[in-house]
C-alpha positions as CSV (number, residue, x, y, z in Angstrom):
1,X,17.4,-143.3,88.2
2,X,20.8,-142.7,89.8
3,X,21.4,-139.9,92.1
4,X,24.5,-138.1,93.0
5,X,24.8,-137.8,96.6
6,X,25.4,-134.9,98.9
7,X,25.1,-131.8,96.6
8,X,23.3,-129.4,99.1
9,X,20.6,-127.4,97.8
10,X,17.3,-127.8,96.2
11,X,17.8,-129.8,93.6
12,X,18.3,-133.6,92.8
13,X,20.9,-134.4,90.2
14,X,20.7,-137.7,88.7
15,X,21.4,-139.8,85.3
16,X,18.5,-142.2,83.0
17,X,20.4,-145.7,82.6
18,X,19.1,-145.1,79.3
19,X,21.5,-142.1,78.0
20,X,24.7,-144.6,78.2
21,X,25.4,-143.6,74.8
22,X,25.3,-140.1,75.0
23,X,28.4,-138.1,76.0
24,X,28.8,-137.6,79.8
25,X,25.4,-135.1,80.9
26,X,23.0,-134.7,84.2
27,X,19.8,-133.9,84.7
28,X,18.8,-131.6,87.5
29,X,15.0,-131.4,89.1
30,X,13.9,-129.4,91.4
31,X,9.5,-129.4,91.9
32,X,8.4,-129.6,88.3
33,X,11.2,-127.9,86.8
34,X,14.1,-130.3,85.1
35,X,17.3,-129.4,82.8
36,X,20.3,-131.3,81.2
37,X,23.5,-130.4,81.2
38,X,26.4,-131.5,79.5
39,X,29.4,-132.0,81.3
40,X,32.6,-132.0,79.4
41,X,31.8,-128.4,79.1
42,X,30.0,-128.3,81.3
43,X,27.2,-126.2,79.2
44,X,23.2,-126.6,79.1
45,X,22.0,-129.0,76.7
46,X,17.7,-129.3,77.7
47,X,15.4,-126.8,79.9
48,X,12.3,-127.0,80.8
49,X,10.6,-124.3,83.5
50,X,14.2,-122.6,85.3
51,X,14.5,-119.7,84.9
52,X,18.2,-118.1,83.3
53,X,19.9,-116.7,87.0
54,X,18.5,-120.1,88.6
55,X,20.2,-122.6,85.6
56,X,23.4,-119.7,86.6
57,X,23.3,-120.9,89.8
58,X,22.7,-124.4,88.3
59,X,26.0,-124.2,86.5
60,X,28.0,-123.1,89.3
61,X,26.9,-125.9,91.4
62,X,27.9,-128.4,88.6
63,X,30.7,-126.8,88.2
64,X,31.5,-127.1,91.9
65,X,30.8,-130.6,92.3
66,X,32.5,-131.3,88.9
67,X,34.6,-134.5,90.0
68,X,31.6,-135.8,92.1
69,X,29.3,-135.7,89.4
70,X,31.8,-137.2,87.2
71,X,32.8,-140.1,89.6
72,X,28.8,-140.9,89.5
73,X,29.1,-141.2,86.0
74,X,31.3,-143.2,85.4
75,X,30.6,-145.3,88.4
76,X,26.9,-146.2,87.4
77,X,27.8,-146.4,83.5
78,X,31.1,-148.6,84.1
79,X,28.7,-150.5,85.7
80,X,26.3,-151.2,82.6
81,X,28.7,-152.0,80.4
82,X,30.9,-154.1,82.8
83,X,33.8,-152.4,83.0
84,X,36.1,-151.5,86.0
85,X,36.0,-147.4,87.1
């Protein structure tokens, strides 16, 4: 599972090699609490144990990091399918 380096904070953001054919998402864990979120908008697609202000704060941090998490992406999936990002 890919990670996206150096967002601060609690929680580890990372794709599944496996969801190459889904539109651009990523998940977010923190303990045992995990979500999904779409990125292009950026908008919650899965959750599972967050609580609403905490996938708030959630959002904002995606949002933040927006081209980061985006450059991951299409790093690590360019790389799958063999093409050039």
């Amino acid at each position: 599972m890919p990670t996206v380096k150096d967002i601060p904070g609690p929680y580890r953001f990372y794709f599944y090699s496996i969801d190459s054919e889904e539109p651009a998402h990523v998940h977010v864990k923190r303990d045992k609490d995990h979500c999904k979120f779409w990125l292009e908008p950026v908008s919650l697609a899965k959750n599972s144990g967050f609580k609403p202000k905490e996938l708030g704060d959630i959002r904002k941090i995606i949002v933040s990091n927006f081209i980061k998490i985006m450059e991951a992406w299409d790093e690590h999936f360019g790389e799958l399918d063999g093409s050039e990002n």
